[in-house]
N, CA, C and O atoms as a Tinker XYZ file with bonds, in Angstrom:
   432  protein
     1  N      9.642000   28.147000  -10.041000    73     2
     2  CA     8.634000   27.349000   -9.374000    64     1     3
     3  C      8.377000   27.973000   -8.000000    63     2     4     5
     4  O      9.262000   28.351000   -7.232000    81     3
     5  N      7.045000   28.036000   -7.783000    73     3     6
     6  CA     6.994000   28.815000   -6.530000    64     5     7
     7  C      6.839000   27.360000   -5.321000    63     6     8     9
     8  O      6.814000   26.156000   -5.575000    81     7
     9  N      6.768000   27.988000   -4.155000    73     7    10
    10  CA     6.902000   26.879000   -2.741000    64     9    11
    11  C      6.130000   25.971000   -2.994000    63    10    12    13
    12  O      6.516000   24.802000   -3.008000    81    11
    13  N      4.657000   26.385000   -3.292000    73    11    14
    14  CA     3.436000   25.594000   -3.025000    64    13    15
    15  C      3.591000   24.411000   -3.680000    63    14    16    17
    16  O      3.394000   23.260000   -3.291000    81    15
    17  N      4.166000   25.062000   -5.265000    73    15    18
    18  CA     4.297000   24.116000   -6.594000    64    17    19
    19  C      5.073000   22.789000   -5.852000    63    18    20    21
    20  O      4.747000   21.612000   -5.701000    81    19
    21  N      6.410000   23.690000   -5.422000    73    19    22
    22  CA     7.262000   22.380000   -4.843000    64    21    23
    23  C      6.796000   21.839000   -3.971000    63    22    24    25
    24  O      6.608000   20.756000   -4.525000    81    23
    25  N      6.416000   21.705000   -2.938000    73    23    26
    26  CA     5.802000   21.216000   -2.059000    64    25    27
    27  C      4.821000   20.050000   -2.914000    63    26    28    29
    28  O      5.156000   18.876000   -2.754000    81    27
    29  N      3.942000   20.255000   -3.574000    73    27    30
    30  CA     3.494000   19.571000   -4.316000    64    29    31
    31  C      4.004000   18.476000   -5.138000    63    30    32    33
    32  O      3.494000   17.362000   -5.266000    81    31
    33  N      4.936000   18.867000   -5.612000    73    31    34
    34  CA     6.049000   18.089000   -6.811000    64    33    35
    35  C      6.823000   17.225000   -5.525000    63    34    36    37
    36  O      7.438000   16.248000   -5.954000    81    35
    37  N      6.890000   17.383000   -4.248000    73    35    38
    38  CA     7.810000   16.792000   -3.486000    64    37    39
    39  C      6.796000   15.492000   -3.229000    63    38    40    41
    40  O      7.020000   14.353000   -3.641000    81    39
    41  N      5.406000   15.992000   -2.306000    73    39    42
    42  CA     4.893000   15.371000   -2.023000    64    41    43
    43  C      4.045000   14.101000   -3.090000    63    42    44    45
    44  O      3.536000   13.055000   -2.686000    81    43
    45  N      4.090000   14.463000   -4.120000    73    43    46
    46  CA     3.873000   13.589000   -5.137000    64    45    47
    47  C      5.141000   12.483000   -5.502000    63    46    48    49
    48  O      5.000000   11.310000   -5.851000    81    47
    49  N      6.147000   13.078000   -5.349000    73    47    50
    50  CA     7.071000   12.027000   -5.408000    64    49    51
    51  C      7.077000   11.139000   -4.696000    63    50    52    53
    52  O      7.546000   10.098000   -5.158000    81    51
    53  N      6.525000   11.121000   -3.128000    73    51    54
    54  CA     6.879000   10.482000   -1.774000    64    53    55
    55  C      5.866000    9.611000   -2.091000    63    54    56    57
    56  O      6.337000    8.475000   -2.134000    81    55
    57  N      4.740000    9.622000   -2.323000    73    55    58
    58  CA     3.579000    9.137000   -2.708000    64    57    59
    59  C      3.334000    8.117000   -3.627000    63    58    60    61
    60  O      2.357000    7.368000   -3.601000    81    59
    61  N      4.546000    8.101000   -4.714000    73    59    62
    62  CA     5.117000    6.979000   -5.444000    64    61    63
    63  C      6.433000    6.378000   -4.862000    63    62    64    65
    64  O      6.789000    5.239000   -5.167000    81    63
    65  N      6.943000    6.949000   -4.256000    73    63    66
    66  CA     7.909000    5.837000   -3.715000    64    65    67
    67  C      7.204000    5.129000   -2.389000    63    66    68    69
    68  O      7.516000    3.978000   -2.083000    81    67
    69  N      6.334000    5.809000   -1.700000    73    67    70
    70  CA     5.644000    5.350000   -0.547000    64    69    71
    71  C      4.797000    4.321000   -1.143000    63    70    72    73
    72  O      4.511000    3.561000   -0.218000    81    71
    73  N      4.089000    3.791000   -2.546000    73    71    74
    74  CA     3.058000    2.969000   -2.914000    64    73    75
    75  C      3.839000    1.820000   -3.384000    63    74    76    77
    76  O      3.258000    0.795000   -3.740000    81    75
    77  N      5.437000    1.946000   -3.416000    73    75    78
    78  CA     6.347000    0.885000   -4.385000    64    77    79
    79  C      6.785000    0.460000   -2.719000    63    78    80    81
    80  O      6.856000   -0.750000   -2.507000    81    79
    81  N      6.986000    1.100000   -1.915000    73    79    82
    82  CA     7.560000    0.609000   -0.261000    64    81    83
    83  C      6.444000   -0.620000    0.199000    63    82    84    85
    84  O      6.455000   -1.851000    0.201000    81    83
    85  N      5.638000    0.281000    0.522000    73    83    86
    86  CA     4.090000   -0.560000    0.984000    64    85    87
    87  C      4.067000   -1.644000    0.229000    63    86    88    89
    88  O      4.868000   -2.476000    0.658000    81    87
    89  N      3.290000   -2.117000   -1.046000    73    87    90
    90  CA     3.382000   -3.052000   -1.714000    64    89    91
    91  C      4.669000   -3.934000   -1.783000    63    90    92    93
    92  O      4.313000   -5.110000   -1.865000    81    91
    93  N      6.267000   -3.796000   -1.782000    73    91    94
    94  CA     7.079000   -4.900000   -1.585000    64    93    95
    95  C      6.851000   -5.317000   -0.276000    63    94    96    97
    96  O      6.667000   -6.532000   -0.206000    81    95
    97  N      6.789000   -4.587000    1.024000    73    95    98
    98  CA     6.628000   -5.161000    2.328000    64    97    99
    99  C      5.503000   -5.654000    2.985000    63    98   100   101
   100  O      5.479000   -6.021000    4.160000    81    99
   101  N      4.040000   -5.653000    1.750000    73    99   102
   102  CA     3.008000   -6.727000    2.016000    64   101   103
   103  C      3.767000   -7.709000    1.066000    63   102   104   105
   104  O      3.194000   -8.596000    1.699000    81   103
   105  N      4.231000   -8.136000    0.494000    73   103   106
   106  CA     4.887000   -8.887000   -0.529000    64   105   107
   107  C      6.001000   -9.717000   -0.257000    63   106   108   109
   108  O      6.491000  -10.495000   -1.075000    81   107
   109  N      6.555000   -9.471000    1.379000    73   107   110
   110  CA     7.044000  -10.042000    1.888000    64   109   111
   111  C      6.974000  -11.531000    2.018000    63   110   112   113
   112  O      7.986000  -12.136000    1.663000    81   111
   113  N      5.661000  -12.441000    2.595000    73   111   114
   114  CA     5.688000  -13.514000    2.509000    64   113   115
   115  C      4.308000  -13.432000    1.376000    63   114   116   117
   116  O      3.227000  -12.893000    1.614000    81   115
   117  N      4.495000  -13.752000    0.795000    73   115   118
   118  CA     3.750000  -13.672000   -1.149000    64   117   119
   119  C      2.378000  -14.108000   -0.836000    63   118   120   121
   120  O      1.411000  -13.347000   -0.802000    81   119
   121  N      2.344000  -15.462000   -0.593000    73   119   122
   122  CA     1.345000  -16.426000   -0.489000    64   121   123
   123  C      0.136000  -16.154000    0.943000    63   122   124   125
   124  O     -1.061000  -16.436000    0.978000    81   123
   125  N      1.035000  -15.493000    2.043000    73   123   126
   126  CA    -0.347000  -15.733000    3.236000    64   125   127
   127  C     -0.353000  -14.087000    2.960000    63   126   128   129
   128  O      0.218000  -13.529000    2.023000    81   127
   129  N     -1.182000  -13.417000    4.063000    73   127   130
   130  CA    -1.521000  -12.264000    4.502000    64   129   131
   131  C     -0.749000  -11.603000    5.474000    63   130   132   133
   132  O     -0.029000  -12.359000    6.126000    81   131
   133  N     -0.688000  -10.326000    5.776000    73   131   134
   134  CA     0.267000   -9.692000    6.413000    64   133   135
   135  C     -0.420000   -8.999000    7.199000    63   134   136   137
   136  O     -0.905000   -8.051000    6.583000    81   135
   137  N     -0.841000   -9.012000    8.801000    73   135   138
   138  CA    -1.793000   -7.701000    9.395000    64   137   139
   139  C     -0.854000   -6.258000    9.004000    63   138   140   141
   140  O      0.354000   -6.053000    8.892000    81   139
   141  N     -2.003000   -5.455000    8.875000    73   139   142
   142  CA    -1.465000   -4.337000    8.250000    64   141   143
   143  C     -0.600000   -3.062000    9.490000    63   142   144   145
   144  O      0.094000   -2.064000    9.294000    81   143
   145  N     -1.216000   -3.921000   11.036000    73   143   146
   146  CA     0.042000   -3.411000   11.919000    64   145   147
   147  C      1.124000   -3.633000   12.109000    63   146   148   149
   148  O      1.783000   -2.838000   12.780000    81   147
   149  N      1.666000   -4.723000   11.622000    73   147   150
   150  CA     2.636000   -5.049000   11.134000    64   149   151
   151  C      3.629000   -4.593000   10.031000    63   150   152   153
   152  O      4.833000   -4.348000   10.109000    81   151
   153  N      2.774000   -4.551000    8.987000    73   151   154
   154  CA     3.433000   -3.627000    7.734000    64   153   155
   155  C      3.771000   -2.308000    8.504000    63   154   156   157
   156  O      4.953000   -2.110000    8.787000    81   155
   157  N      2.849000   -1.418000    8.852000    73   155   158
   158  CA     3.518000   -0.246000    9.385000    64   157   159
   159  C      4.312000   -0.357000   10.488000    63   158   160   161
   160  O      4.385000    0.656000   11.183000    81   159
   161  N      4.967000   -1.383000   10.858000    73   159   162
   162  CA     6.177000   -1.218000   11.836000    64   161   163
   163  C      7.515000   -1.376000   11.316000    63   162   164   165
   164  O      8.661000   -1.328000   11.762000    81   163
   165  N      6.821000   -1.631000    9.962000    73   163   166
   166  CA     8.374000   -2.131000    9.178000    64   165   167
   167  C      8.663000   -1.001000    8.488000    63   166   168   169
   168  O      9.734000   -0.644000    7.997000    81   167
   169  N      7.161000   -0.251000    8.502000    73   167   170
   170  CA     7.559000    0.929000    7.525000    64   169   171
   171  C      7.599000    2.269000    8.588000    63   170   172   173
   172  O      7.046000    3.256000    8.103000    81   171
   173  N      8.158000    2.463000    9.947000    73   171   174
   174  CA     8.025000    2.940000   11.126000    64   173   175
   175  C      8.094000    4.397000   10.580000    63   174   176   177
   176  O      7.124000    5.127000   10.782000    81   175
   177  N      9.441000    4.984000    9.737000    73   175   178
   178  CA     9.375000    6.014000    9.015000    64   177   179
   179  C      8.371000    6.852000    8.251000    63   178   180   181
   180  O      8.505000    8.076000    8.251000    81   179
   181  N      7.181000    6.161000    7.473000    73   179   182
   182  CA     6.522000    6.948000    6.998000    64   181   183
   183  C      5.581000    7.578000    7.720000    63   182   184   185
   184  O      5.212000    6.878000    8.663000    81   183
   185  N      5.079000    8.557000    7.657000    73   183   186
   186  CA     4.191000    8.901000    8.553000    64   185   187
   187  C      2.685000    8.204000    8.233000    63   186   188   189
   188  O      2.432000    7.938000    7.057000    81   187
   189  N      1.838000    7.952000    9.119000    73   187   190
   190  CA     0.444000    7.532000    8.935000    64   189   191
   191  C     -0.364000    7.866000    8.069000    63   190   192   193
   192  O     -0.942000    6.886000    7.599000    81   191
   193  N     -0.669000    8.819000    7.642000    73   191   194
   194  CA    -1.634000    9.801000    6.542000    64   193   195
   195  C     -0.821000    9.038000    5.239000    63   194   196   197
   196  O     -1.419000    8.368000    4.397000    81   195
   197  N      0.430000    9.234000    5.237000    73   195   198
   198  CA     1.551000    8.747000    3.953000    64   197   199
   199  C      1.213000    7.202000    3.857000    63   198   200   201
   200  O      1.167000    6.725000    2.723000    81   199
   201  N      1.001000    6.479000    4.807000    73   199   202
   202  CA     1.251000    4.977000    4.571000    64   201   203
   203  C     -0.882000    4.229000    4.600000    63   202   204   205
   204  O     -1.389000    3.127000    4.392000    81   203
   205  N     -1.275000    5.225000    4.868000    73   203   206
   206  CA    -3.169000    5.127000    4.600000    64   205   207
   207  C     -3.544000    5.949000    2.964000    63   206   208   209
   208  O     -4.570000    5.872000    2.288000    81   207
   209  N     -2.553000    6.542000    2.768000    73   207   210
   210  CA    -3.233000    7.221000    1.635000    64   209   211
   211  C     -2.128000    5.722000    0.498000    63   210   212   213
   212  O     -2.752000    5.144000   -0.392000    81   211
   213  N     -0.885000    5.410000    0.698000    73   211   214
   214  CA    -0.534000    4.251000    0.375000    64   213   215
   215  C     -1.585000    2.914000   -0.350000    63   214   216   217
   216  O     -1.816000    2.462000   -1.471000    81   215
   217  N     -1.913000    2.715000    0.758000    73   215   218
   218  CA    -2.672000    1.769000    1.560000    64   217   219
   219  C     -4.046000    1.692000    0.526000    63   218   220   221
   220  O     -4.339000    0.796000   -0.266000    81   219
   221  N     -4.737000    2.903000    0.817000    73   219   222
   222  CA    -5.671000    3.125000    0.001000    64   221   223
   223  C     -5.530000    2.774000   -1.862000    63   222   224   225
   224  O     -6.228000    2.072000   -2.593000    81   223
   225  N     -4.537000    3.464000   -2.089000    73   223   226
   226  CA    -4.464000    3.654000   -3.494000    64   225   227
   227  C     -3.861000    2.203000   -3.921000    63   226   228   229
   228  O     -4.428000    1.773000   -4.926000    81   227
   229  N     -2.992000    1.462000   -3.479000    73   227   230
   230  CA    -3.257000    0.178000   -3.742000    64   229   231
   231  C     -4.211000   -0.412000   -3.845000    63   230   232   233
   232  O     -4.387000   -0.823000   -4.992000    81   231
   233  N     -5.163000   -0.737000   -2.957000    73   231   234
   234  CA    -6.259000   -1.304000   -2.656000    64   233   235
   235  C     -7.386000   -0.812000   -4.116000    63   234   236   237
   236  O     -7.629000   -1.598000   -5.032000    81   235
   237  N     -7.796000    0.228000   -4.067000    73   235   238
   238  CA    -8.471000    0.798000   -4.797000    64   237   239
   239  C     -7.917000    0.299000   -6.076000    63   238   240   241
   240  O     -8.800000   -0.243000   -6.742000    81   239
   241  N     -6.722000    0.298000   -6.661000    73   239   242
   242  CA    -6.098000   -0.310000   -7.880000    64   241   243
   243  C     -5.815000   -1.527000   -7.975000    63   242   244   245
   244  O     -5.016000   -1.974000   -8.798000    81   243
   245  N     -6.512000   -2.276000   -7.048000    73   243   246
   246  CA    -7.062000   -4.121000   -6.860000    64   245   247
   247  C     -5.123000   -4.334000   -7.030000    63   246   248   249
   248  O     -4.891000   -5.356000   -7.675000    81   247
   249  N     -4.352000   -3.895000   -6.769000    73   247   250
   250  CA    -2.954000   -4.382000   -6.107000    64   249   251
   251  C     -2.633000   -5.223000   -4.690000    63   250   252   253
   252  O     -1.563000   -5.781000   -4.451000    81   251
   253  N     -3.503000   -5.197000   -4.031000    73   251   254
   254  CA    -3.562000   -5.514000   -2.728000    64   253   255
   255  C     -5.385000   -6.318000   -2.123000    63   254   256   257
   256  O     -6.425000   -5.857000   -2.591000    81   255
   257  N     -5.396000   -6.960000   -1.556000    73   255   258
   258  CA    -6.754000   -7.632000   -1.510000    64   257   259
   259  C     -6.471000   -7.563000    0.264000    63   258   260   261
   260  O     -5.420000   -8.013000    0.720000    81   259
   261  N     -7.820000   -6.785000    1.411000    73   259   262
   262  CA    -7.905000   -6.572000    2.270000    64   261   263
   263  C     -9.108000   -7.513000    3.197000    63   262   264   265
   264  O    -10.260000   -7.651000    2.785000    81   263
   265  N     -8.690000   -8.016000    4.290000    73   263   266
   266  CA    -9.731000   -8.972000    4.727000    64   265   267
   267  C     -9.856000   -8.628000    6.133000    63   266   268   269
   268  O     -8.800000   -8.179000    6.580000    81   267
   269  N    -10.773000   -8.691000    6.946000    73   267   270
   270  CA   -10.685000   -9.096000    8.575000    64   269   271
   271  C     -9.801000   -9.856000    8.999000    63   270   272   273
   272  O     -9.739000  -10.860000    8.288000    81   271
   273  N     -8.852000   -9.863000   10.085000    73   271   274
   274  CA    -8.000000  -10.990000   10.650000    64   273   275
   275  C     -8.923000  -11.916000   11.429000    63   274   276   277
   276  O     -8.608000  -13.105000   11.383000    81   275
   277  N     -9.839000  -11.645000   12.028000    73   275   278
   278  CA   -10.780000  -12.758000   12.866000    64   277   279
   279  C    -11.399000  -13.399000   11.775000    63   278   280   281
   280  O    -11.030000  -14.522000   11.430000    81   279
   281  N    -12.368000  -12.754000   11.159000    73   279   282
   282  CA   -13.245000  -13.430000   10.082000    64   281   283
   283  C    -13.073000  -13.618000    8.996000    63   282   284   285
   284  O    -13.968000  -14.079000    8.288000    81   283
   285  N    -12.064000  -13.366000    8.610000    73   283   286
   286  CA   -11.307000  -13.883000    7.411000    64   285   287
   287  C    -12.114000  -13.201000    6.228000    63   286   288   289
   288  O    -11.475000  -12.880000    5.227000    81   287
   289  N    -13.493000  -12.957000    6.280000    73   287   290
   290  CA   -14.109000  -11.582000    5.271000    64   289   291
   291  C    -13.512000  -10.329000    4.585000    63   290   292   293
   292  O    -12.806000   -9.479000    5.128000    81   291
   293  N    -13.890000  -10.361000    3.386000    73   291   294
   294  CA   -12.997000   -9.282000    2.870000    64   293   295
   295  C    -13.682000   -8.150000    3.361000    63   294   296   297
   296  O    -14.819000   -8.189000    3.832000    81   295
   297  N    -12.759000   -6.820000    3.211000    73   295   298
   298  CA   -12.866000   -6.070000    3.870000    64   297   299
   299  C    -12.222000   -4.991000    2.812000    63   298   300   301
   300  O    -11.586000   -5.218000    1.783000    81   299
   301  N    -12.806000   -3.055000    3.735000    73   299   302
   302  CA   -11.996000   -2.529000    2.598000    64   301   303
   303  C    -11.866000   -1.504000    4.017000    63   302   304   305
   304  O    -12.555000   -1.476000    5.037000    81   303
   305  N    -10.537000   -0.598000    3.548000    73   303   306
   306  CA   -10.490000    0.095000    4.710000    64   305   307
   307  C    -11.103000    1.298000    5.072000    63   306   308   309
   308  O    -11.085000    1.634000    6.256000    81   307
   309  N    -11.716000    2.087000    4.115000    73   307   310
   310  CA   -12.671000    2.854000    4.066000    64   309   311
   311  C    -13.225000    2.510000    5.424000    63   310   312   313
   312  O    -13.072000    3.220000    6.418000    81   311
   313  N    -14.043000    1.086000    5.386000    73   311   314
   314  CA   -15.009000    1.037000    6.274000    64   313   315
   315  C    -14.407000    0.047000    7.637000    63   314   316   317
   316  O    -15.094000   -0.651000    8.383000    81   315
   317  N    -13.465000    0.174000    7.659000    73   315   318
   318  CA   -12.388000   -1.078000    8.939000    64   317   319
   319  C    -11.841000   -0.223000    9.542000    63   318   320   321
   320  O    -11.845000    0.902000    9.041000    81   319
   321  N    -11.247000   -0.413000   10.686000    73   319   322
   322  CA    -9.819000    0.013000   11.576000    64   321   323
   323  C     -8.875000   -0.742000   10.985000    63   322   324   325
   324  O     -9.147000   -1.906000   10.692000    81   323
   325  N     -7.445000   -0.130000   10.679000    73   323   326
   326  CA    -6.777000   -0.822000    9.593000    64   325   327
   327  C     -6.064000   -2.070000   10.390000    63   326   328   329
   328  O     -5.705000   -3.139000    9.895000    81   327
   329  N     -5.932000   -1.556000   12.051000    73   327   330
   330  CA    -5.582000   -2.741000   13.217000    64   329   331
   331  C     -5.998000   -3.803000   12.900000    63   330   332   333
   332  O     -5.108000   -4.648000   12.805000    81   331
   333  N     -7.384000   -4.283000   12.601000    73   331   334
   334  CA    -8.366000   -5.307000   12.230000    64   333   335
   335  C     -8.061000   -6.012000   10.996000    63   334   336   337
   336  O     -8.605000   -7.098000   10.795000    81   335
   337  N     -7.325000   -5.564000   10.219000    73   335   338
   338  CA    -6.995000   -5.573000    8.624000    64   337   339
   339  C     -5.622000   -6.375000    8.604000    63   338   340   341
   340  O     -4.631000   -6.057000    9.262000    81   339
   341  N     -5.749000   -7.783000    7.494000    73   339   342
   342  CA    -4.325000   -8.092000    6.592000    64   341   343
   343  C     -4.555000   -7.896000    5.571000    63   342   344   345
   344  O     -5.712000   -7.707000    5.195000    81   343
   345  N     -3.524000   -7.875000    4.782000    73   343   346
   346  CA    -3.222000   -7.520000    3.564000    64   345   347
   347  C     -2.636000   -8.322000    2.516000    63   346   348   349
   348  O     -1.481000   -7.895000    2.533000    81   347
   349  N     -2.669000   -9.059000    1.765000    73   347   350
   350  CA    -2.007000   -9.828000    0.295000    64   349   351
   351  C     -2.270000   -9.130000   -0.754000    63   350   352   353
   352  O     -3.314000   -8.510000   -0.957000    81   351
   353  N     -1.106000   -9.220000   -1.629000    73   351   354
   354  CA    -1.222000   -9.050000   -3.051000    64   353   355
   355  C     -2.414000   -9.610000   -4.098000    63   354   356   357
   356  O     -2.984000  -10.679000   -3.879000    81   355
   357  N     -2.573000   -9.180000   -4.689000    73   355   358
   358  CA    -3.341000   -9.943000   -5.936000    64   357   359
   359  C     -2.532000  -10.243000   -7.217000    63   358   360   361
   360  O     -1.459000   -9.817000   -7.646000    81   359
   361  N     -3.409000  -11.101000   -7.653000    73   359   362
   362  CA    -2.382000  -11.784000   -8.976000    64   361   363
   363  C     -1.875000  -10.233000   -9.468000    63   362   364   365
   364  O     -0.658000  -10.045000   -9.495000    81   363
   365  N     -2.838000   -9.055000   -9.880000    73   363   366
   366  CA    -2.295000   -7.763000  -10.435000    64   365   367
   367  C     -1.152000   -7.807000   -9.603000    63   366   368   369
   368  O     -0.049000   -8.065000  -10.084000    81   367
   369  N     -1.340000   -7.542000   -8.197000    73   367   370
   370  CA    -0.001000   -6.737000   -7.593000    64   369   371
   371  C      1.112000   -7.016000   -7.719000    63   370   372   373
   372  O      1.996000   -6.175000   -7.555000    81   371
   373  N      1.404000   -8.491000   -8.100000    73   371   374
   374  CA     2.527000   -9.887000   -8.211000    64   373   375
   375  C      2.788000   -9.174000   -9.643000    63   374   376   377
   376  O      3.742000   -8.395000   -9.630000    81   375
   377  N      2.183000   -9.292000  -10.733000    73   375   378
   378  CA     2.523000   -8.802000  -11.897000    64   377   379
   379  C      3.160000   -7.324000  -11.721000    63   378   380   381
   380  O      4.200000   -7.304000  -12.379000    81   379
   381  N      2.922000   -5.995000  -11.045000    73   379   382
   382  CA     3.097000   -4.962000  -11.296000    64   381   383
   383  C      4.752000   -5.349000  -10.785000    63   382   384   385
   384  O      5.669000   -4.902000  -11.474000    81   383
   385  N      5.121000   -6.316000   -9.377000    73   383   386
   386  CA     6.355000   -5.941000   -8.805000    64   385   387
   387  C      7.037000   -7.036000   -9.636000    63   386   388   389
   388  O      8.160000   -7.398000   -9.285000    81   387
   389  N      6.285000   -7.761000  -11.024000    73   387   390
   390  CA     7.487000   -8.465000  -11.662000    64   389   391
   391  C      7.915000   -7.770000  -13.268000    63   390   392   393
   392  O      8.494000   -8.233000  -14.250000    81   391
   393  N      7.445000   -6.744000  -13.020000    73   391   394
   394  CA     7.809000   -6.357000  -14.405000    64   393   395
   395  C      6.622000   -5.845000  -15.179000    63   394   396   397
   396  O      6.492000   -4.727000  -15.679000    81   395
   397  N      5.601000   -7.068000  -15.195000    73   395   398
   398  CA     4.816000   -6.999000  -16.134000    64   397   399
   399  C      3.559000   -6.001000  -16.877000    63   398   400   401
   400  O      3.057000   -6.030000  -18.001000    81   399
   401  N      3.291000   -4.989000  -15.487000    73   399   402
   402  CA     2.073000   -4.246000  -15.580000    64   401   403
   403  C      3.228000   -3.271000  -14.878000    63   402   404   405
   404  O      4.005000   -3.567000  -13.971000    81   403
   405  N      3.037000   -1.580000  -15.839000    73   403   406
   406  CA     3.251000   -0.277000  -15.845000    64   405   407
   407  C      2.170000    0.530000  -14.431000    63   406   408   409
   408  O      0.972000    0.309000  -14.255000    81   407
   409  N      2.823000    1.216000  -13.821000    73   407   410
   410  CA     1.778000    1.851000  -13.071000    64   409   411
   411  C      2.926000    3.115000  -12.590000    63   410   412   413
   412  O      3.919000    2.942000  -11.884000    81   411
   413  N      2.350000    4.701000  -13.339000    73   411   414
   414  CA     3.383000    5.926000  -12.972000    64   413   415
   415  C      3.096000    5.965000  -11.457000    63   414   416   417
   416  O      3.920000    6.664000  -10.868000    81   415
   417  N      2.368000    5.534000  -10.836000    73   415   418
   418  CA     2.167000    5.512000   -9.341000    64   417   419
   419  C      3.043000    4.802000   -8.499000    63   418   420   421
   420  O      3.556000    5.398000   -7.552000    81   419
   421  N      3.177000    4.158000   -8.611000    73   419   422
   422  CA     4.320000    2.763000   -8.043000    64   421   423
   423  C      5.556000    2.955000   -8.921000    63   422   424   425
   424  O      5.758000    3.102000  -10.127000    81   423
   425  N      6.493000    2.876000   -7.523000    73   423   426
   426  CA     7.902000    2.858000   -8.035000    64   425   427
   427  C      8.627000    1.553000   -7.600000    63   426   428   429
   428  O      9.331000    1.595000   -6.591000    81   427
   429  N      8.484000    0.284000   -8.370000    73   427   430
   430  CA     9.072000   -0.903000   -8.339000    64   429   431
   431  C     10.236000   -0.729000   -7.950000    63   430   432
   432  O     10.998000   -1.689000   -7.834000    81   431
């Protein structure tokens, strides 16, 4: 295997354990929302790019449901400052961290 390969194979790994991190620690309190500056203080270790590309790929896989903290409007982060942003699960995301729904992306 040459560097690049690994490098690749590494960073793909981090990327599933980084999407199974993120998702239990919005999952923290189940029922309300979590500002998403918050989540990244808990997750202080990952780096930013790691915990937005996270972030993203949840979202995008309706695991996570994103709103304004003032206006309570949903929101997606594409188009937000993620500062501005909480975060809850969706019924999917609740299912993926109980067993029920497979995802090679997420590492429960």
């Amino acid at each position: 295997m040459n560097e690049k390969a690994a490098l690749d194979k590494i960073k793909a790994g981090r990327f599933i354990k980084n999407n199974g991190r993120v998702l239990r620690t919005i999952n923290i309190l189940r029922y309300k929302y979590e500002k998403l500056s918050e989540v990244s203080y808990a997750l202080d270790d990952m780096p930013e790019n790691e915990y937005y590309d996270s972030l993203n790929y949840l979202f995008e896989s309706e695991y996570i449901q994103l709103r304004h903290i003032r206006s309570k409007q949903a929101a997606t982060l594409a188009d937000s400052e993620p500062d501005d942003l909480e975060a809850k699960l969706t019924d999917k995301g609740i299912r993926l961290l109980a067993g029920k729904l497979f995802d090679e992306l997420v590492e429960v």
